[in-house]
C-alpha positions in Angstrom: -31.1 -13.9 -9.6 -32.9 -16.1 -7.2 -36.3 -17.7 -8.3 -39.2 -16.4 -6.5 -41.3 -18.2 -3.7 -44.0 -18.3 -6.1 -41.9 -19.8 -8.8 -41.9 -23.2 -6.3 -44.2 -25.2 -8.9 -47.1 -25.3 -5.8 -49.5 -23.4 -8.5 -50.0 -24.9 -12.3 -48.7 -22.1 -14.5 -49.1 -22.4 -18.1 -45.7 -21.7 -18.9 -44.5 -24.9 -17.2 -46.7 -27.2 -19.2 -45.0 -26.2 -22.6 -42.0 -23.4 -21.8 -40.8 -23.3 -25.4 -43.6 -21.1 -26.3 -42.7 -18.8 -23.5 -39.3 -18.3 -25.6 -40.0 -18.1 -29.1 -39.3 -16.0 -31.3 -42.3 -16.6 -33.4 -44.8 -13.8 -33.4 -47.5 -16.3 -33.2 -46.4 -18.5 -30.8 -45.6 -15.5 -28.6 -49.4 -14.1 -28.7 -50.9 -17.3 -27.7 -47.8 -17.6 -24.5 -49.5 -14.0 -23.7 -53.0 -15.0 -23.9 -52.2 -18.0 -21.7 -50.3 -15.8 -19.2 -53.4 -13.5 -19.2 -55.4 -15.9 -17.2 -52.8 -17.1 -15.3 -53.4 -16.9 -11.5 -50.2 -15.9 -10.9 -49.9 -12.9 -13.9 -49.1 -10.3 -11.1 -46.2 -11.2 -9.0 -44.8 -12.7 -12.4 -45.4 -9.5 -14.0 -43.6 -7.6 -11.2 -41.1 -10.1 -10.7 -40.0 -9.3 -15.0 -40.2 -5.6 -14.7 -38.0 -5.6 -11.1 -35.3 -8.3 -12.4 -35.0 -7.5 -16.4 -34.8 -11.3 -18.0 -33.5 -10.9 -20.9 -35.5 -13.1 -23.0 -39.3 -14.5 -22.9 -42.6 -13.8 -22.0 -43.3 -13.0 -18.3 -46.2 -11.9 -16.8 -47.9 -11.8 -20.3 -45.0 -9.1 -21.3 -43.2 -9.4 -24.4 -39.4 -8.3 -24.6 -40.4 -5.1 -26.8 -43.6 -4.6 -24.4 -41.0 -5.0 -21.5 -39.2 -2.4 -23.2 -41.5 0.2 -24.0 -42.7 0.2 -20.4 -39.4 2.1 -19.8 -38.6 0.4 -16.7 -36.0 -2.3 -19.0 -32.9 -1.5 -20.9 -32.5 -2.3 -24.1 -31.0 -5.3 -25.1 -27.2 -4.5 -26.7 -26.9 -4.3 -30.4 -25.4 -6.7 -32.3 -22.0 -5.8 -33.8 -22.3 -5.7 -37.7 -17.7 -5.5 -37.6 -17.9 -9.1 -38.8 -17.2 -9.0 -42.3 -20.4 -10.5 -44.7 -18.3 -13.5 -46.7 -19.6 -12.3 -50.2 -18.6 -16.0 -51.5 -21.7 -17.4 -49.6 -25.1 -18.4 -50.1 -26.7 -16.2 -47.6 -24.3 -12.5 -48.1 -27.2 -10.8 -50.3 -29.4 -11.4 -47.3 -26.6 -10.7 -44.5 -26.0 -7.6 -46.3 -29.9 -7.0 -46.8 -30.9 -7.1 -42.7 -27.7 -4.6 -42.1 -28.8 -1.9 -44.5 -26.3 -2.6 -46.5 -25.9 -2.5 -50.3 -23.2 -4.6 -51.9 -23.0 -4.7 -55.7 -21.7 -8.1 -56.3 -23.6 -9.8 -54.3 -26.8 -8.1 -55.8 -25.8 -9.0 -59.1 -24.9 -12.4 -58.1 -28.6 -12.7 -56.3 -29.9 -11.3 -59.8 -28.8 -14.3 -61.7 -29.4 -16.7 -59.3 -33.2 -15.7 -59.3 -32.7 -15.5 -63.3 -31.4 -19.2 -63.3 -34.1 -20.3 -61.1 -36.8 -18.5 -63.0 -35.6 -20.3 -67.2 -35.7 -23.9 -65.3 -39.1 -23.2 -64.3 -40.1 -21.7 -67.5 -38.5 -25.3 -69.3 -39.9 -27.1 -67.0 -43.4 -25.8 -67.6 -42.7 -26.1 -71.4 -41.8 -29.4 -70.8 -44.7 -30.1 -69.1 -47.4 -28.3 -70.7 -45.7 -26.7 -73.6 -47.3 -23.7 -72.6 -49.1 -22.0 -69.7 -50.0 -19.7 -67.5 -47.3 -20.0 -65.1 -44.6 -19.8 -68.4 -46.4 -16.9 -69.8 -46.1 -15.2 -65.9 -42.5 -16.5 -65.9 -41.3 -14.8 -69.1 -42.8 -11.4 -68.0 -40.7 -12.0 -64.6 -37.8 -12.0 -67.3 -38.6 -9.4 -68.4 -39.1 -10.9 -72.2 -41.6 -11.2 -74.8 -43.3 -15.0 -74.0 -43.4 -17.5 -76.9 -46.4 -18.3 -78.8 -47.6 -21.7 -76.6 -47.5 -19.4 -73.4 -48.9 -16.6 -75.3 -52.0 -18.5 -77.0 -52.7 -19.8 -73.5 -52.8 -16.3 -71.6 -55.3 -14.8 -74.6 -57.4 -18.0 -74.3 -57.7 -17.5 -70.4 -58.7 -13.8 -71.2 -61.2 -14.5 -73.6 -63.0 -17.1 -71.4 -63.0 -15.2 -68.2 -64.1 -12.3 -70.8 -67.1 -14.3 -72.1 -67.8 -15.8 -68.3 -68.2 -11.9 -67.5 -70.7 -11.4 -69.9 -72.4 -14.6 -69.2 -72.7 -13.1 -65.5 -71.2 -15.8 -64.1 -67.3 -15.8 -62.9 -65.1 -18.8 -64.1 -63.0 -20.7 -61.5 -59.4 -19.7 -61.5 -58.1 -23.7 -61.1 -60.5 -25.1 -64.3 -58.3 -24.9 -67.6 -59.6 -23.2 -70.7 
């Protein structure tokens, strides 16, 4: 694929001054590459230049790979192979197994207890902290058990003052304590 006359840098084009935009895969980063390309003096032949030669990746001509796409005129790209094995020893399987569709027992349950393990050191560190809270009382429901009296006592103080703020026709701020 040779570069087009008008690729010879004689015109400022956006996508020169910062061309990792123009290959991101961020969402955002990708609509602000297309609003640039949209008043870009040179949107046309770029734009006919991506739908004649089929780059494979980036904006051009303030098109999108999936816009590219869905004007029919591109193929689509080739799937990726899910043969490879997921390693169910590793961090990352439950997601692996997650973005293929997939649903893989152990590595659910191992997910399961990893989120549980995560969610008791918050909950001691917040009854370390505070003894009890909000946050702990939250935490314990997220466990799916009954909280303790500190957490508990908080939560039914919280509800009584944003009761009595009701009826005083005001609302309380949700960052001031009880």
């Amino acid at each position: 694929m040779t570069a087009p006359a008008w690729m010879d840098g004689q015109t400022f084009r956006p996508c020169t001054a910062n061309p990792e935009r123009w290959f991101s895969v961020v969402r955002k980063e990708q609509k602000i590459a297309v609003a640039h390309c949209k008043r870009c003096p040179l949107l046309s032949p770029c734009r006919e230049y991506a739908l004649a030669e089929h780059p494979p990746y980036g904006i051009w001509g303030g098109l999108t790979e999936r816009a590219r796409r869905s004007e029919g005129s591109e193929p689509a790209p080739p799937k990726r192979s899910s043969t490879v094995p997921v390693d169910c020893d590793s961090p990352t399987s439950y997601e692996q197994h997650r973005r293929r569709g997939e649903i893989c027992e152990p590595c659910q349950a191992k997910r399961a207890a990893t989120i549980e393990r995560s969610r008791r050191a918050r909950l001691d560190a917040e009854h370390a902290q505070h003894g009890g809270s909000m946050v702990g009382y939250h935490t314990h429901k997220a466990l799916g058990e009954d909280p303790c009296n500190a957490c508990r006592d908080v939560n039914r103080a919280r509800c009584a003052a944003d009761r009595a703020a009701r009826q005083a026709g005001r609302r309380r701020s949700r960052t001031s304590a009880p």
